[in-house]
VEXLUMTOR-318528 format. One record per residue: residue in three letters; y, x, z of N, C-alpha, C in turn. Coordinates in steps of 0.1 Angstrom, whole numbers, padded with zeros to 4 digits, always signed. Layout:
REM VEXLUMTOR-318528
alaYXZYXZYXZ
...
This chain:
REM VEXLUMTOR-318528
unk+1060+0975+0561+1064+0964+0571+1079+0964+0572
unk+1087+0979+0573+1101+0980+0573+1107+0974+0565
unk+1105+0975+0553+1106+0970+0540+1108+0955+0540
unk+1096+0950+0543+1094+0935+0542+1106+0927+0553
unk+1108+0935+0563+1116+0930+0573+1132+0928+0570
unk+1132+0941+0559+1147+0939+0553+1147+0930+0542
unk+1135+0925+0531+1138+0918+0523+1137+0905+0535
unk+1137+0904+0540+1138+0885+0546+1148+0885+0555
unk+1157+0897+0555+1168+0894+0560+1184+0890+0553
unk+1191+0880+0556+1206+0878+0542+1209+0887+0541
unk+1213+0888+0527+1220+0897+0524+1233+0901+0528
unk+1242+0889+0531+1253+0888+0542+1247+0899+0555
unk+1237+0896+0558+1238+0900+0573+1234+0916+0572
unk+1230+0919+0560+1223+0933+0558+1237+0941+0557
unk+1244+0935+0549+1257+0941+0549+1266+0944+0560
unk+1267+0935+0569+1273+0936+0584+1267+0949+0592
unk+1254+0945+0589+1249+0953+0600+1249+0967+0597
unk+1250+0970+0584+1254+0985+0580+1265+0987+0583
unk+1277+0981+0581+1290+0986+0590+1294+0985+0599
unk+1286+0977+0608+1289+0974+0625+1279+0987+0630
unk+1268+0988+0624+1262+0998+0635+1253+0989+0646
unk+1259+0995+0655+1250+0989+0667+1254+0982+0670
unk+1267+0976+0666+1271+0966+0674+1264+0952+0669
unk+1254+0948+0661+1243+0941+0664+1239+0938+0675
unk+1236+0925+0683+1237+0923+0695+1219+0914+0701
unk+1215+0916+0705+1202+0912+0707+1206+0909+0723
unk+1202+0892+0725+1199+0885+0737+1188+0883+0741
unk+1182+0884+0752+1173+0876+0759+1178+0863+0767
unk+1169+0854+0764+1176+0841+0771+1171+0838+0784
unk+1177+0833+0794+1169+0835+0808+1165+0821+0810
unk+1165+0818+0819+1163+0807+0825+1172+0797+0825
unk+1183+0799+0833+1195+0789+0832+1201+0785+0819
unk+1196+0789+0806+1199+0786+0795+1186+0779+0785
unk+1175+0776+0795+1164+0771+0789+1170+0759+0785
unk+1167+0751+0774+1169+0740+0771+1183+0735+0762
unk+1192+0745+0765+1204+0741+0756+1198+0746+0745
unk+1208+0740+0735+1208+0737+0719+1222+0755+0717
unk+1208+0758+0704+1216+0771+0700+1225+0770+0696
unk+1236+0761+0689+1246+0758+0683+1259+0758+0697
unk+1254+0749+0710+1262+0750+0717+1263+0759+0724
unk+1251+0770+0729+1253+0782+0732+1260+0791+0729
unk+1261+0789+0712+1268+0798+0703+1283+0801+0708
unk+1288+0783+0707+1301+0781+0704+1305+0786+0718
unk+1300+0782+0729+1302+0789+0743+1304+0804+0745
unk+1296+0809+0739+1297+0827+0739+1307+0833+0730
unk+1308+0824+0716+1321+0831+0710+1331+0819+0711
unk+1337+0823+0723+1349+0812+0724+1359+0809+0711
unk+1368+0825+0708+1372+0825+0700+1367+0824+0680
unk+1356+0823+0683+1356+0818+0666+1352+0806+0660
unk+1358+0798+0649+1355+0788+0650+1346+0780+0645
unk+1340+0767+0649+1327+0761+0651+1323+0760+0636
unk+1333+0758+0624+1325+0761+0615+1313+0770+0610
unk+1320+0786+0614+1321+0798+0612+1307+0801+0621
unk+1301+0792+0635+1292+0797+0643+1282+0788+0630
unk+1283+0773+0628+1270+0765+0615+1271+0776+0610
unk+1277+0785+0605+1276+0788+0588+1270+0803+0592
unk+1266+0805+0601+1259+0815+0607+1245+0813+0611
unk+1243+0805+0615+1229+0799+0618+1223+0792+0602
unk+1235+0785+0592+1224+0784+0581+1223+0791+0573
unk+1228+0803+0570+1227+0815+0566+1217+0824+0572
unk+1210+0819+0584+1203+0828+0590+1209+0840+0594
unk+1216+0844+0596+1227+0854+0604+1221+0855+0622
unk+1220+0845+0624+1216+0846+0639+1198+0840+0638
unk+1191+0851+0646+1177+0844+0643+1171+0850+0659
unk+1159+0841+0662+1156+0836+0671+1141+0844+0671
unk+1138+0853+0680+1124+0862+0678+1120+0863+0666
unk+1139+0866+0660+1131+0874+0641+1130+0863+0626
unk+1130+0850+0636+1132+0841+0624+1143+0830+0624
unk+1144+0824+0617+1153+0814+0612+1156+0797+0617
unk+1165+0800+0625+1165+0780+0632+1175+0772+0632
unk+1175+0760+0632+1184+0753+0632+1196+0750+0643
unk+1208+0745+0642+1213+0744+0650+1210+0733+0668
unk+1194+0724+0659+1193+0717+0676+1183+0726+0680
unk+1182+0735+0676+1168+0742+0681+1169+0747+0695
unk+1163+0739+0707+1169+0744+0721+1159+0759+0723
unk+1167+0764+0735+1166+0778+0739+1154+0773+0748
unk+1145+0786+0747+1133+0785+0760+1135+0802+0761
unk+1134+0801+0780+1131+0811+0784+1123+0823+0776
unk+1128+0832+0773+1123+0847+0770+1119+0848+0753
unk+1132+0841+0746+1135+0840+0737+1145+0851+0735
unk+1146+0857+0722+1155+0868+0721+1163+0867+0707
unk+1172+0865+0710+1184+0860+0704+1194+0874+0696
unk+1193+0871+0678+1201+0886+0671+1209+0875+0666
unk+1225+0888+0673+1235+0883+0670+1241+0892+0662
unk+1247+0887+0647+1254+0902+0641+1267+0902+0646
unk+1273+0912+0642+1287+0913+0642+1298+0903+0643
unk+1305+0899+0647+1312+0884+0649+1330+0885+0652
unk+1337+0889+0639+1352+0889+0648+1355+0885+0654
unk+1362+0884+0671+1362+0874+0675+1385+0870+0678
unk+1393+0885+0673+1403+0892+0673+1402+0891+0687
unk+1415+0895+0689+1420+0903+0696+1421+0894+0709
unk+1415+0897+0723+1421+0883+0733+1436+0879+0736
unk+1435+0869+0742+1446+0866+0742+1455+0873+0754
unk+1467+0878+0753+1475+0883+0766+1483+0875+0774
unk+1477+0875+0786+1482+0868+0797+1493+0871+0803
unk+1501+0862+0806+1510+0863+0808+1512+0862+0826
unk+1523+0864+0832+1521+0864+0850+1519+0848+0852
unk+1525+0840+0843+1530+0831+0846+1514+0819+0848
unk+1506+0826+0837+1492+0821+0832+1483+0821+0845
unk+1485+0837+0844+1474+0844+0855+1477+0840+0871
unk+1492+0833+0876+1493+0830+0889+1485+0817+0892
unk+1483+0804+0884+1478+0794+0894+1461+0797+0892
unk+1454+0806+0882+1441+0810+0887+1442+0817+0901
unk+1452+0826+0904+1453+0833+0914+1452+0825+0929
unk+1462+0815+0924+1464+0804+0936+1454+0793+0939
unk+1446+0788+0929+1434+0781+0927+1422+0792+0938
unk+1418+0803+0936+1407+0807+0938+1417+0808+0958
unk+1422+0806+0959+1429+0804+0976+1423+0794+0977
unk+1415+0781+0971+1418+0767+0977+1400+0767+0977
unk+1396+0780+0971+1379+0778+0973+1379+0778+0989
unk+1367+0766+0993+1360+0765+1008+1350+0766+1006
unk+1339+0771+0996+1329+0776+0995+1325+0782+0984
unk+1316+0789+0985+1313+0804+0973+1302+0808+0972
unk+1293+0808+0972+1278+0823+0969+1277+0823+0954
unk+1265+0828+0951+1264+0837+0933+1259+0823+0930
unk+1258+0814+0932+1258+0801+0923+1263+0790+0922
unk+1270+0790+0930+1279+0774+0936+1295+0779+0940
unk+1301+0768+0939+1320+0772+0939+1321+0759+0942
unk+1328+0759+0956+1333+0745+0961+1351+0745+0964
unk+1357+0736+0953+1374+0740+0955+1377+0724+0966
unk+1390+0729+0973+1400+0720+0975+1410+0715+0967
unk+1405+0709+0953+1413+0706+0941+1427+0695+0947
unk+1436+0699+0945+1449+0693+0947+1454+0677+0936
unk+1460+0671+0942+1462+0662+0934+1476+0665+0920
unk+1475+0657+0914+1480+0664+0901+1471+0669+0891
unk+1460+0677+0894+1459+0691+0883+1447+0683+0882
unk+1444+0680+0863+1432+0674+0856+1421+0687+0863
unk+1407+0683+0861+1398+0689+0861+1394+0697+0853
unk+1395+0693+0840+1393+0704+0829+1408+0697+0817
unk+1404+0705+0809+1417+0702+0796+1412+0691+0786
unk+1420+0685+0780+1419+0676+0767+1428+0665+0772
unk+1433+0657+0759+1442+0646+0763+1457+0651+0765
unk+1458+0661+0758+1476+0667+0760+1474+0678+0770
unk+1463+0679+0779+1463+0688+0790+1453+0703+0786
unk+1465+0712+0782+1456+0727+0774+1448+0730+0788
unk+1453+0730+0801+1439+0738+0814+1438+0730+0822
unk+1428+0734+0827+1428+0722+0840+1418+0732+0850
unk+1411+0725+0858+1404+0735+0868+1397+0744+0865
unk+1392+0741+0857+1376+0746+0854+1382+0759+0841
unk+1395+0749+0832+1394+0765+0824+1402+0773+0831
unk+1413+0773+0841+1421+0783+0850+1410+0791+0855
unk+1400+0786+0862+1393+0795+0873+1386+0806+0859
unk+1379+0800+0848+1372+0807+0840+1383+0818+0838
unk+1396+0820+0831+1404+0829+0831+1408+0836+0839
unk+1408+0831+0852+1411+0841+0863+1404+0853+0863
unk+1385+0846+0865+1381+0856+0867+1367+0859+0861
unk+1362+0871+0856+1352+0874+0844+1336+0867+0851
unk+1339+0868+0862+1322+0865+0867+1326+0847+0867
unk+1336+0842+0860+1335+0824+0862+1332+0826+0851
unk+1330+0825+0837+1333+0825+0823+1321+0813+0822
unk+1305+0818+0829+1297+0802+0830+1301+0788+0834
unk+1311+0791+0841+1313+0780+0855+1316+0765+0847
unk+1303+0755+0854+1303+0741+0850+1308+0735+0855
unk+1314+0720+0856+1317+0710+0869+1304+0704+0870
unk+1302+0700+0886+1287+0696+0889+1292+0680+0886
unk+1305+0676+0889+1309+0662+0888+1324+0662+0886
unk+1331+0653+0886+1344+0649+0885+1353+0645+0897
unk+1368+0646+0897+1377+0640+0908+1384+0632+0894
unk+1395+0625+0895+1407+0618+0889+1418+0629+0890
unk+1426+0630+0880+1433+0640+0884+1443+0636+0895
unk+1446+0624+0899+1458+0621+0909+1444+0622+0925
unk+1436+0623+0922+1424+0619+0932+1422+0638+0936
unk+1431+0645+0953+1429+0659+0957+1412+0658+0962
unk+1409+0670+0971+1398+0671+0975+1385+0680+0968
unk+1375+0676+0979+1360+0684+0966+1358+0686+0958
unk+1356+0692+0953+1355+0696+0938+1343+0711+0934
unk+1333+0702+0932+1317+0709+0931+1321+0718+0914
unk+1316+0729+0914+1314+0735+0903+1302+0748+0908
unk+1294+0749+0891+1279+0761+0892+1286+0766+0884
unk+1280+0782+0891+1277+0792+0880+1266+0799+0872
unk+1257+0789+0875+1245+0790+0868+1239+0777+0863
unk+1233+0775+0849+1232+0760+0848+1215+0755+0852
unk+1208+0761+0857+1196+0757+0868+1201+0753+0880
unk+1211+0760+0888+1214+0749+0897+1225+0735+0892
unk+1231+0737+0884+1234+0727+0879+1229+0715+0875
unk+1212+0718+0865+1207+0707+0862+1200+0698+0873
unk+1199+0707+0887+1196+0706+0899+1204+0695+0906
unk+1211+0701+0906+1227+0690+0914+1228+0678+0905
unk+1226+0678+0896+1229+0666+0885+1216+0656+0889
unk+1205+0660+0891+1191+0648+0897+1197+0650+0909
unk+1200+0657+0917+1202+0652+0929+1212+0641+0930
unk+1230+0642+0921+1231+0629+0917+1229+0614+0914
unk+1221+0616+0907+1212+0608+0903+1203+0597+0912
unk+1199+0608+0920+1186+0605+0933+1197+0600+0942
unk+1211+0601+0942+1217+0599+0957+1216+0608+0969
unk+1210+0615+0967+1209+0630+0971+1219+0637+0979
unk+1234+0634+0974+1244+0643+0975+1253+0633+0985
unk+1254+0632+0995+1267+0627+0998+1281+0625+0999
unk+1286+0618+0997+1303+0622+0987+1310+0609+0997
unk+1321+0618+1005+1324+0608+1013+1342+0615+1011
unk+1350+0600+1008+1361+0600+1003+1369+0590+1016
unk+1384+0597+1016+1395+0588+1027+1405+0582+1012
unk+1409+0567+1018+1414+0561+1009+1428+0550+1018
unk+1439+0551+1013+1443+0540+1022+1447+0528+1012
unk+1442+0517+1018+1441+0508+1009+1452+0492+1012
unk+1460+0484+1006+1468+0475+1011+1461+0466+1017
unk+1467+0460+1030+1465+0454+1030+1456+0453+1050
unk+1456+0445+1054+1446+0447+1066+1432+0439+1064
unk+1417+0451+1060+1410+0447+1063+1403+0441+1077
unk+1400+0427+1068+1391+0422+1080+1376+0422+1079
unk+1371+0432+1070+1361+0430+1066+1346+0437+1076
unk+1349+0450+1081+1343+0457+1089+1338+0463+1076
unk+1327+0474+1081+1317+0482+1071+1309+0470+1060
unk+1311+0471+1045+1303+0464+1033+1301+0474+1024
unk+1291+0467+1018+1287+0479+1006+1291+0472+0992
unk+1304+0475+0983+1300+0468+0972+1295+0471+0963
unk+1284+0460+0955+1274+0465+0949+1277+0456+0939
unk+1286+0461+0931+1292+0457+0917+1291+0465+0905
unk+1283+0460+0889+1288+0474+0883+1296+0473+0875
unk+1299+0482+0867+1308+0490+0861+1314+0491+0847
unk+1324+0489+0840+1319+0487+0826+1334+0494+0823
unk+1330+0508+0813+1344+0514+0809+1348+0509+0795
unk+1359+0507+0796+1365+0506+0777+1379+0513+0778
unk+1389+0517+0769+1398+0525+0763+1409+0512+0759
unk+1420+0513+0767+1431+0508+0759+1439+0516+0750
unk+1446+0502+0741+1457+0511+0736+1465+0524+0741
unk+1461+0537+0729+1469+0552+0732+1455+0558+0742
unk+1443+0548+0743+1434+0559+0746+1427+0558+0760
unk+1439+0550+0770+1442+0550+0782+1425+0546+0784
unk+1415+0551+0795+1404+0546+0798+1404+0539+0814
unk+1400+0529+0815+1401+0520+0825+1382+0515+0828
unk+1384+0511+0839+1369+0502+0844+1371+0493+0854
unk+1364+0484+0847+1364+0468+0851+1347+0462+0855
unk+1349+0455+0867+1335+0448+0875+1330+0438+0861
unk+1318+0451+0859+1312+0435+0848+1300+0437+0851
unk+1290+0427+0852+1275+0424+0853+1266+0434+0845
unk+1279+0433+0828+1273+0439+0817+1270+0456+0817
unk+1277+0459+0828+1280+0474+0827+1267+0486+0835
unk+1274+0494+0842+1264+0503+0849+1263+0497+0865
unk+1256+0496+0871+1250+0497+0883+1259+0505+0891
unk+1265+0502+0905+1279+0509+0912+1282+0507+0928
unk+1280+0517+0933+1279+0510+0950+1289+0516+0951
unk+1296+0514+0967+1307+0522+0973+1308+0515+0987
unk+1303+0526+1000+1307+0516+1010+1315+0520+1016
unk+1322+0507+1023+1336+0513+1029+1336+0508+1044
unk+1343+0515+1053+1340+0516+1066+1355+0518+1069
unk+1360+0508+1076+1373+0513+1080+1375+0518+1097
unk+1388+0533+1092+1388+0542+1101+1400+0538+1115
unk+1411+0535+1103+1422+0529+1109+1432+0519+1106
unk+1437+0512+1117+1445+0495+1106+1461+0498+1111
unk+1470+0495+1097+1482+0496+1102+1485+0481+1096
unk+1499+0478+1098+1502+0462+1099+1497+0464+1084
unk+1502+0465+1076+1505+0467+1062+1491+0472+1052
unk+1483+0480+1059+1473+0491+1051+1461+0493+1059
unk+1452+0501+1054+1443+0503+1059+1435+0515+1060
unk+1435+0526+1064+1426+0540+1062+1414+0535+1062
unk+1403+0543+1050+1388+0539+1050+1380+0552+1046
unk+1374+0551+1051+1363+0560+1049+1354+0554+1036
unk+1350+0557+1025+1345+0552+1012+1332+0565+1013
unk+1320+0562+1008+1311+0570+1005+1308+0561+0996
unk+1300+0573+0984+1295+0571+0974+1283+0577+0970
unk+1274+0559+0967+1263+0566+0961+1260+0566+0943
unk+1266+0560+0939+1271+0564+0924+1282+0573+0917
unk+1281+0579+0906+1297+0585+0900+1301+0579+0890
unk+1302+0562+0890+1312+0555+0876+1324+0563+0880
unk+1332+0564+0867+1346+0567+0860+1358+0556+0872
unk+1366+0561+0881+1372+0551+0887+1370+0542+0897
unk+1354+0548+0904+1346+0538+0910+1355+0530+0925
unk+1359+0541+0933+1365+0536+0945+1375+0527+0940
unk+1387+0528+0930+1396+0527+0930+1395+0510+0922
unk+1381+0509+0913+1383+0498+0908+1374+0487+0915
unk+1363+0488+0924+1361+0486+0941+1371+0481+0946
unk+1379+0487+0953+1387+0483+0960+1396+0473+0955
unk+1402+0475+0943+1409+0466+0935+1402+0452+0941
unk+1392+0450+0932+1383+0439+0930+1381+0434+0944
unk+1378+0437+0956+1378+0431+0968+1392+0430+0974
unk+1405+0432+0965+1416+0427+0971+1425+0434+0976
unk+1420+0451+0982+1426+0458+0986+1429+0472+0977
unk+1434+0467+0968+1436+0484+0960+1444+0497+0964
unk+1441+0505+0964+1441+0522+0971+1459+0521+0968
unk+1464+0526+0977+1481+0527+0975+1483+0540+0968
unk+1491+0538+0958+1499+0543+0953+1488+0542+0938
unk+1481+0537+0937+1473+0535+0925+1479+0526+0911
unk+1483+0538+0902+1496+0533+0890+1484+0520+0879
unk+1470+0522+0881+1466+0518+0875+1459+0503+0879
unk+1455+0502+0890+1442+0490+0896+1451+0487+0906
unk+1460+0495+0912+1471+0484+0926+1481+0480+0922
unk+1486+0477+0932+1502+0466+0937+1509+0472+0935
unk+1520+0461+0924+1535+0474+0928+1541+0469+0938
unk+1537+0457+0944+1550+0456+0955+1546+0464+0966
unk+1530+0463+0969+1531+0471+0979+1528+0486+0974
unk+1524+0493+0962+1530+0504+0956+1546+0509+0961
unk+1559+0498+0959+1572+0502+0964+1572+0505+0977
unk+1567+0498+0982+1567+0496+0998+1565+0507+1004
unk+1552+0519+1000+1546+0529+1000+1555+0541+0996
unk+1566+0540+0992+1570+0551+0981+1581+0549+0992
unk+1585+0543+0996+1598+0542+1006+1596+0552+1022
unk+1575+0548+1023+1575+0555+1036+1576+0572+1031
unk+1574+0573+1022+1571+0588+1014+1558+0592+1006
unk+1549+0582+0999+1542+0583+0992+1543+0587+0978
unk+1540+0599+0978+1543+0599+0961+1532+0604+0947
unk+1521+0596+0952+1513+0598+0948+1497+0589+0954
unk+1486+0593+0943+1478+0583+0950+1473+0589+0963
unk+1468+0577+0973+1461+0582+0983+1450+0583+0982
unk+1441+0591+0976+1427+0590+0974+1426+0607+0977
unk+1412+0609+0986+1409+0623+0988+1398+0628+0991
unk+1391+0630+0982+1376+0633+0983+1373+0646+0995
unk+1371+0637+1007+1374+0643+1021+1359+0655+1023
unk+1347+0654+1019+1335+0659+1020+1320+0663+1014
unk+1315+0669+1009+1304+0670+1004+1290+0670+1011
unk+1280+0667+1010+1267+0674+1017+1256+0669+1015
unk+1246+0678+1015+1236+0681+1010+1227+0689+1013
unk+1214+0691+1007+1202+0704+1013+1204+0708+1002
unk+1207+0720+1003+1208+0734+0987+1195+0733+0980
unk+1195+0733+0971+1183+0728+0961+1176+0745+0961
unk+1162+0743+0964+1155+0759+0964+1154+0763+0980
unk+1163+0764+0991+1162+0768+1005+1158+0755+1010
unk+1163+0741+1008+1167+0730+1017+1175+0734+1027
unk+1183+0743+1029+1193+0749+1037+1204+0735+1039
unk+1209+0728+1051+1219+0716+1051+1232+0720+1047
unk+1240+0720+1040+1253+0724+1034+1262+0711+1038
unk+1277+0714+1042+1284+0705+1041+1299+0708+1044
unk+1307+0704+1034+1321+0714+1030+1326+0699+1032
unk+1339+0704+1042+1351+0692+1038+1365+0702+1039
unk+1369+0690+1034+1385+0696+1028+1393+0689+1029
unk+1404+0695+1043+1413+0683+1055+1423+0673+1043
unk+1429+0666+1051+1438+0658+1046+1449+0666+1040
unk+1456+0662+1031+1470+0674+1025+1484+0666+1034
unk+1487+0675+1040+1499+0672+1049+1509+0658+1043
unk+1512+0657+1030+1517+0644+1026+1510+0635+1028
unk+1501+0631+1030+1489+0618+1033+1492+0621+1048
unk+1491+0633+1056+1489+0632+1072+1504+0624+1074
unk+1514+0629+1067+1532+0623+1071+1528+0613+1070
unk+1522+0604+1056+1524+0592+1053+1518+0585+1064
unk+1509+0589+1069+1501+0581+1083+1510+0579+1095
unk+1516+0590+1097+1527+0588+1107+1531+0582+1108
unk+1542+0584+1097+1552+0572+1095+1547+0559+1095
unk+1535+0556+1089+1530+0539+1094+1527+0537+1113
């Protein structure tokens, strides 16, 4: 039987494993990883090596799944046990102070925490994750900071000029959790916005949808089309100044841009918005001390998926938005 076990294993991998030893690695898969695809699991766990190098390991049979041989969509099920051979992955990379301080300073801005959920007060400026010219953004800072984030997913998105909420799991069961609850409307997501203009509208819901496309260099935008996705947002205004308007926005969808191209479309677009508003009244705004958009995903809340326990995180105004109100 010994025998037989070594002839059906590559010969690539026979050789590894005689000079690695034990460092042959055997997984068990839990639960929060039921359902992902082996190939992306892979590339997740060896950060550092590259995605050819993880294919060319799976069709080589190098990595086998309770002993035999699978393909790259082959999804993971619970209490599956996973052999991993030997895998250079060099040397990590050395951080520098300069790396290691805004993880430091990020994990300050968490307002909530237990062993499976991370709720930040994400600041305006800083992308949510990296790509697009942008090497880190939230999600890869916090992973470096610290060894117990290395899972950590976003449950949803902010804009990077858009501060506030910002849901992320460390487990992807409650993640696939929070994502139906998305879905269902489930989640309450209530955003402050100041918008030009003096609404006269009182509390409306607009129920327009959604349609993304890419301009030239990439830029991605969304526009009210019949053709697109399905999109509410209602807005309730808080406070009126001659010029503008503070609103309370809740959302029961997550289109790409939703409040901002909302608002646009009924007339009042979000100040300081480089993309969907006014430049005149954009200048106007930058004179009282605006320098940036006013959009701030003010709140979360929900019943924790598993207890129904009521959960609800908000995250105040950033003192620049409070001046700017003053001063109007």
């Amino acid at each position: 039987m010994y025998r037989k076990l070594l002839k059906d294993l590559p010969k690539s991998s026979l050789e590894q494993d005689r000079r690695a030893g034990s460092r042959v690695r055997f997984i068990d898969i839990e639960a929060d990883d039921e359902g992902q695809r082996i190939d992306n699991f892979l590339i997740r766990l060896l950060k550092d090596v590259p995605k050819s190098r993880v294919y060319r390991l799976l069709r080589k049979g190098e990595v086998r799944i309770n002993g035999g041989r699978v393909k790259p969509v082959y999804r993971l099920r619970t209490g599956d046990r996973l052999r991993l051979p030997p895998v250079h992955q060099g040397a990590p990379p050395v951080r520098s102070p300069a790396a290691a301080g805004p993880g430091r300073w990020l994990e300050q801005r968490i307002v909530f925490e237990d062993r499976q959920l991370l709720i930040i007060d994400k600041i305006a400026g800083m992308a949510v994750h990296g790509g697009s010219g942008i090497s880190h953004g939230v999600i890869e800072t916090l992973r470096a900071a610290r060894g117990d984030l290395a899972h950590l997913e976003l449950v949803h998105r902010l804009d990077k000029e858009t501060s506030g909420c910002l849901m992320l799991t460390k487990r992807r069961s409650l993640l696939r959790e929070l994502h139906a609850m998305l879905r269902d409307g489930a989640i309450e997501k209530r955003y402050l916005a100041l918008v030009a203009g003096d609404w006269q509208r009182g509390r409306i819901a607009v129920d327009e949808a959604l349609v993304t496309h890419e301009r030239r260099g990439g830029e991605r935008t969304a526009r009210v089309d019949a053709a697109g996705k399905r999109a509410i947002s209602r807005f309730r205004p808080v406070q009126g100044f001659p010029a503008a308007t503070l609103m309370d926005v809740t959302l029961e969808t997550g289109r790409m841009h939703q409040i901002r191209a909302h608002a646009a479309h009924v007339g009042h677009p979000v100040a300081g918005d480089d993309r969907y508003g006014d430049r005149e009244f954009n200048a106007s705004m930058r004179k009282l001390g605006l320098r940036r958009m006013f959009l701030h995903a003010h709140s979360l809340a929900f019943d924790y998926p598993g207890t129904g326990e009521a959960l609800h995180v908000s995250a105040p105004l950033p003192d620049e938005l409070k001046s700017v109100l003053a001063t109007l």
